[in-house]
C-alpha positions as CSV (number, residue, x, y, z in Angstrom):
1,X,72.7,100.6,117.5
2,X,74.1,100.8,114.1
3,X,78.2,101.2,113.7
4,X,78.5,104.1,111.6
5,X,81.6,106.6,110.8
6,X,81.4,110.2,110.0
7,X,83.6,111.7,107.4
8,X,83.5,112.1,103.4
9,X,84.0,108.4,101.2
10,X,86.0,110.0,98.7
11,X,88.9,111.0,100.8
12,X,91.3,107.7,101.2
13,X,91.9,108.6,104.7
14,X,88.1,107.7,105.5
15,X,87.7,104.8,103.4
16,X,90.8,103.7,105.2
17,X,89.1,104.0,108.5
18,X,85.7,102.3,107.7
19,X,88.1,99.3,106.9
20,X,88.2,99.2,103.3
21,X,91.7,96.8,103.5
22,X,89.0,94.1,105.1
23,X,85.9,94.8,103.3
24,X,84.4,92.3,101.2
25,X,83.4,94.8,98.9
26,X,81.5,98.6,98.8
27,X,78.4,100.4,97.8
28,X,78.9,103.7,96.8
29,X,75.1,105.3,96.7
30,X,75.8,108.7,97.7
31,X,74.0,111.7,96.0
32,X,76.2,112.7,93.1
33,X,77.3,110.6,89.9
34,X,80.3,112.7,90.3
35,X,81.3,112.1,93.8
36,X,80.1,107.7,93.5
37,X,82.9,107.7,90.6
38,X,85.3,109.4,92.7
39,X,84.7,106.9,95.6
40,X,85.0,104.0,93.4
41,X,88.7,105.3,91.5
42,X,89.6,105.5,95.3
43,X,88.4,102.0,96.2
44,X,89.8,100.5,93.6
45,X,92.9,102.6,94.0
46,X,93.4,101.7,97.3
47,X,92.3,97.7,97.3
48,X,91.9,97.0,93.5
49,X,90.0,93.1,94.5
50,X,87.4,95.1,96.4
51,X,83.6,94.5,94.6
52,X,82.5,97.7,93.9
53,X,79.1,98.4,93.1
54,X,77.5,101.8,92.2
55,X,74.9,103.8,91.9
56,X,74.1,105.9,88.9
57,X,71.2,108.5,88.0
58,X,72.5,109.6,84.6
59,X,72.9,106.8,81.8
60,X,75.7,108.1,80.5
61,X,77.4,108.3,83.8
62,X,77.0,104.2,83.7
63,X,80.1,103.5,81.5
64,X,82.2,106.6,83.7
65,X,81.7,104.1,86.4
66,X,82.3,101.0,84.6
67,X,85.8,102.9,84.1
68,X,86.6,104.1,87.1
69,X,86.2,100.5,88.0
70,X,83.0,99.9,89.0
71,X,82.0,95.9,89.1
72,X,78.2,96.9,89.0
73,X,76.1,99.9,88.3
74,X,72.7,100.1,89.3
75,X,70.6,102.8,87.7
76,X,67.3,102.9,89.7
77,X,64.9,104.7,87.3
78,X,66.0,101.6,84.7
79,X,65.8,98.9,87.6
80,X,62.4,100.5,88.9
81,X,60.7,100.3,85.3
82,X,62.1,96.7,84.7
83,X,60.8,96.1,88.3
84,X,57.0,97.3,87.1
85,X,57.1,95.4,83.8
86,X,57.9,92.4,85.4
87,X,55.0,92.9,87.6
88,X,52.7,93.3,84.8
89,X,53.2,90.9,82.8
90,X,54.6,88.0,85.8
91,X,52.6,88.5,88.7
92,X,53.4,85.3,90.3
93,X,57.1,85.1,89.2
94,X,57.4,88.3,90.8
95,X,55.8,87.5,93.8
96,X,57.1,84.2,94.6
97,X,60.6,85.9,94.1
98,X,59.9,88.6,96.3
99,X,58.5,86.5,99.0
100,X,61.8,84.2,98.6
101,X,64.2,86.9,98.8
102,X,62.7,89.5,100.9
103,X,60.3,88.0,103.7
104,X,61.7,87.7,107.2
105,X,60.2,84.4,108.4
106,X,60.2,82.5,105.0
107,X,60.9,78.7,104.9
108,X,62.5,78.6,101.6
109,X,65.7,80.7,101.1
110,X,67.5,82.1,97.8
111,X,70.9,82.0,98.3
112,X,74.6,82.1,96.9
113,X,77.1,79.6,98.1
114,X,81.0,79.4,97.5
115,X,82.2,76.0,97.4
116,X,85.0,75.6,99.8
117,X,87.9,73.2,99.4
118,X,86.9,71.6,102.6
119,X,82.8,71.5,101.6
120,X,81.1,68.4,101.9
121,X,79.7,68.6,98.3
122,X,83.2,69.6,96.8
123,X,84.0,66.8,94.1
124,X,80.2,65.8,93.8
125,X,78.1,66.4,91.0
126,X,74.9,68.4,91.8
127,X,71.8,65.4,91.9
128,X,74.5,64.2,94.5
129,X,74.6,67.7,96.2
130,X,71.1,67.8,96.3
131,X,70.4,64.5,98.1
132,X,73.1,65.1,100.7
133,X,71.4,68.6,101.6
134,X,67.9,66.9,101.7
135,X,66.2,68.3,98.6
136,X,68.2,72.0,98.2
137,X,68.0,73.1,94.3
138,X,71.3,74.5,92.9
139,X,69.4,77.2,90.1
140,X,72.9,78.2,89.1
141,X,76.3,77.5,89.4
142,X,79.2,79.6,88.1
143,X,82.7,77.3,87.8
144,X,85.8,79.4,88.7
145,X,86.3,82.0,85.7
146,X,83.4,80.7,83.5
147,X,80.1,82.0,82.7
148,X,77.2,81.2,84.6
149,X,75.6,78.0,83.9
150,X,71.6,78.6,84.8
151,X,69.5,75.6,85.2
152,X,72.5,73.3,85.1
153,X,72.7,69.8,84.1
154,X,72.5,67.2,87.3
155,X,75.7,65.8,86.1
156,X,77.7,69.2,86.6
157,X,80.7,68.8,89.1
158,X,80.4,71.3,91.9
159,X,84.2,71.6,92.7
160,X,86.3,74.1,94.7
161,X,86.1,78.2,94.1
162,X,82.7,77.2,92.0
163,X,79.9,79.3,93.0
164,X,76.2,78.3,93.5
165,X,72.7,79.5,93.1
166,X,71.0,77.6,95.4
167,X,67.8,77.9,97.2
168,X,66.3,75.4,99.8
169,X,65.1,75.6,103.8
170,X,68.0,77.2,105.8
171,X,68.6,73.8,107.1
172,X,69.4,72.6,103.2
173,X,71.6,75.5,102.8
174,X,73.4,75.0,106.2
175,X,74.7,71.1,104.9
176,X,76.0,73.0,101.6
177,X,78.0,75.2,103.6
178,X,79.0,72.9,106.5
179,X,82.6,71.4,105.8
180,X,83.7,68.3,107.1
């Protein structure tokens, strides 16, 4: 039941038919350092907008993929110890995270919202956001080529192209990304 395509990600050809021109971005995971840059220099080479993130076993093959263009790299062994430290020493963070982002029937949701031109919190400032969506929290927002502000001030305008940490009941979320 899964769409799926059969072929080898580093040949443009193949990339080409799993719809790279439309893709929203691409994971390149496969088993070889080597072959994940090669994917991403074809990626990039073929749609250079297209979020790439990769997968790395080596360190050192972290800033090869950085060059070949590469918008993230995930190293596993460094995520999985990071992962286990912050279990140690923040049981509850961790879990209240986990059950936030990974639990199928959870009420509240962690989530990342683009504020559209047409949104009905474009132009307000977040305490405003907030009430409109009935109680949502914005954890986050990142304003259109700026750094991400965490914990942000209730004053901050949320305008167009800004992006949003936000995390609230799906219902909250849904009013955030309703437009008029």
């Amino acid at each position: 039941g899964y769409l799926s395509l059969r072929g080898n990600a580093t040949a443009d050809e193949v990339l080409g038919e799993a719809g790279i021109q439309q893709a929203r971005g691409l994971v390149a995971a496969v088993g070889s350092d080597a072959d994940n840059i090669f994917i991403t220099l074809s990626a990039k080479g073929l749609r250079p907008d297209v979020q790439v993130v990769a997968r790395a076993y080596a360190e050192e093959s972290e800033s090869k993929l950085r060059r070949a263009g590469a918008d993230r790299v995930i190293l596993p062994l460094r995520l999985g110890g990071r992962r286990m430290a912050m279990i140690a020493l923040h049981p509850l963070v961790m879990d209240f995270v986990e059950t936030t982002i990974h639990s199928r029937d959870r009420d509240l949701v962690l989530e990342e919202i683009l504020v559209a031109p047409d949104s009905p919190i474009a132009g307000m400032n977040i305490k405003q956001g907030q009430e409109h969506s009935g109680g949502a929290s914005v954890l986050a927002v990142k304003k259109k080529g700026g750094p991400l502000l965490a914990n942000p001030p209730s004053e901050t305008l949320l305008e167009s192209g800004d992006e949003v940490v936000i995390m609230g009941t799906r219902q909250q979320l849904g009013v955030f990304e309703r437009t008029k």
